[in-house]
C-alpha positions in Angstrom: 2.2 -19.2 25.2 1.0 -16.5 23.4 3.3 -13.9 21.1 1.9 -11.0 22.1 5.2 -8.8 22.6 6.2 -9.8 18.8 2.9 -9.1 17.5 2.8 -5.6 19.6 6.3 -4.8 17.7 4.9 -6.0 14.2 1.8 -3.3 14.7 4.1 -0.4 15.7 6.6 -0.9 12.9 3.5 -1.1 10.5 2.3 2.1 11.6 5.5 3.8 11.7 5.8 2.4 8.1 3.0 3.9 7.2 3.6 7.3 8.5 6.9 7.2 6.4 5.8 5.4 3.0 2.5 7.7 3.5 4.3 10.7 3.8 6.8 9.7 0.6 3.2 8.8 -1.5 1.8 12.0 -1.0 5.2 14.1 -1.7 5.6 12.0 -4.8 1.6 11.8 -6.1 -0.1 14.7 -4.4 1.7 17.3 -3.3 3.2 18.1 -6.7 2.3 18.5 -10.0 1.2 16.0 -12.5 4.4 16.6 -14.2 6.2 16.3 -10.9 5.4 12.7 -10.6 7.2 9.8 -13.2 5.2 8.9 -16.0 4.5 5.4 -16.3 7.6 3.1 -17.3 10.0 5.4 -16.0 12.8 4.4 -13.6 11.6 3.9 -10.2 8.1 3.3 -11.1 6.5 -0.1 -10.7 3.3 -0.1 -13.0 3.1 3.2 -12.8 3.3 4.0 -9.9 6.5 5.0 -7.1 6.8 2.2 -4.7 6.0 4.2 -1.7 2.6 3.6 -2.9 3.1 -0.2 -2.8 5.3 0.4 0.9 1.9 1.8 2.2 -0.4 -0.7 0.8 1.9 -3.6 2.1 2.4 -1.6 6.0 -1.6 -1.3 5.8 -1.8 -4.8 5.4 0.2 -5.8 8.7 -1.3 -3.2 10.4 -4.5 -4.4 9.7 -3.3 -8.0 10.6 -1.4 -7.5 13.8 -4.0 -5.2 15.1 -6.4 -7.6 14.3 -4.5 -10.1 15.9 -3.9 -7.7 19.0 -7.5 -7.1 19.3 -8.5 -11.1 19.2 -6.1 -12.1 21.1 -6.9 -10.0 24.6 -7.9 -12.6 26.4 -5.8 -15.7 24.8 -6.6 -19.1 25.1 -3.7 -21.2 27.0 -1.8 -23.6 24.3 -2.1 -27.3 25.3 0.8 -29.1 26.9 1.4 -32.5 25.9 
């Protein structure tokens, strides 16, 4: 049997995380100014940067993966039964 309900709720967390950790990224690196956001080293900084950045690049990720996983699997094979 394919997981096709999990994998549907991995892709819309994803893409809710994104919408939340790519709102935070551009409140915290755009929309200010450059001495808005933490310089590098600062508390709540990892290499630099806030980790809403890295939040974002990780949610892309799974989107990417469950919806490619969504997409292959529309017509899924039937697992062998021993």
């Amino acid at each position: 049997m394919w997981m096709k309900r999990p994998m549907q709720w991995i892709f819309a967390i994803s893409v809710v995380g994104i919408v939340f950790s790519g709102t935070l990224t551009y409140r915290e690196v755009f929309a200010g100014t450059a001495a808005a956001c933490p310089a590098p080293g600062a508390p709540g900084t990892v290499f630099g940067y806030p980790a809403c950045v890295y939040g974002l690049l990780m949610y892309a990720v799974l989107a990417i993966i469950s919806g490619g996983a969504l997409w292959k699997g529309r017509h899924p094979q039937p697992l062998a039964s021993y």
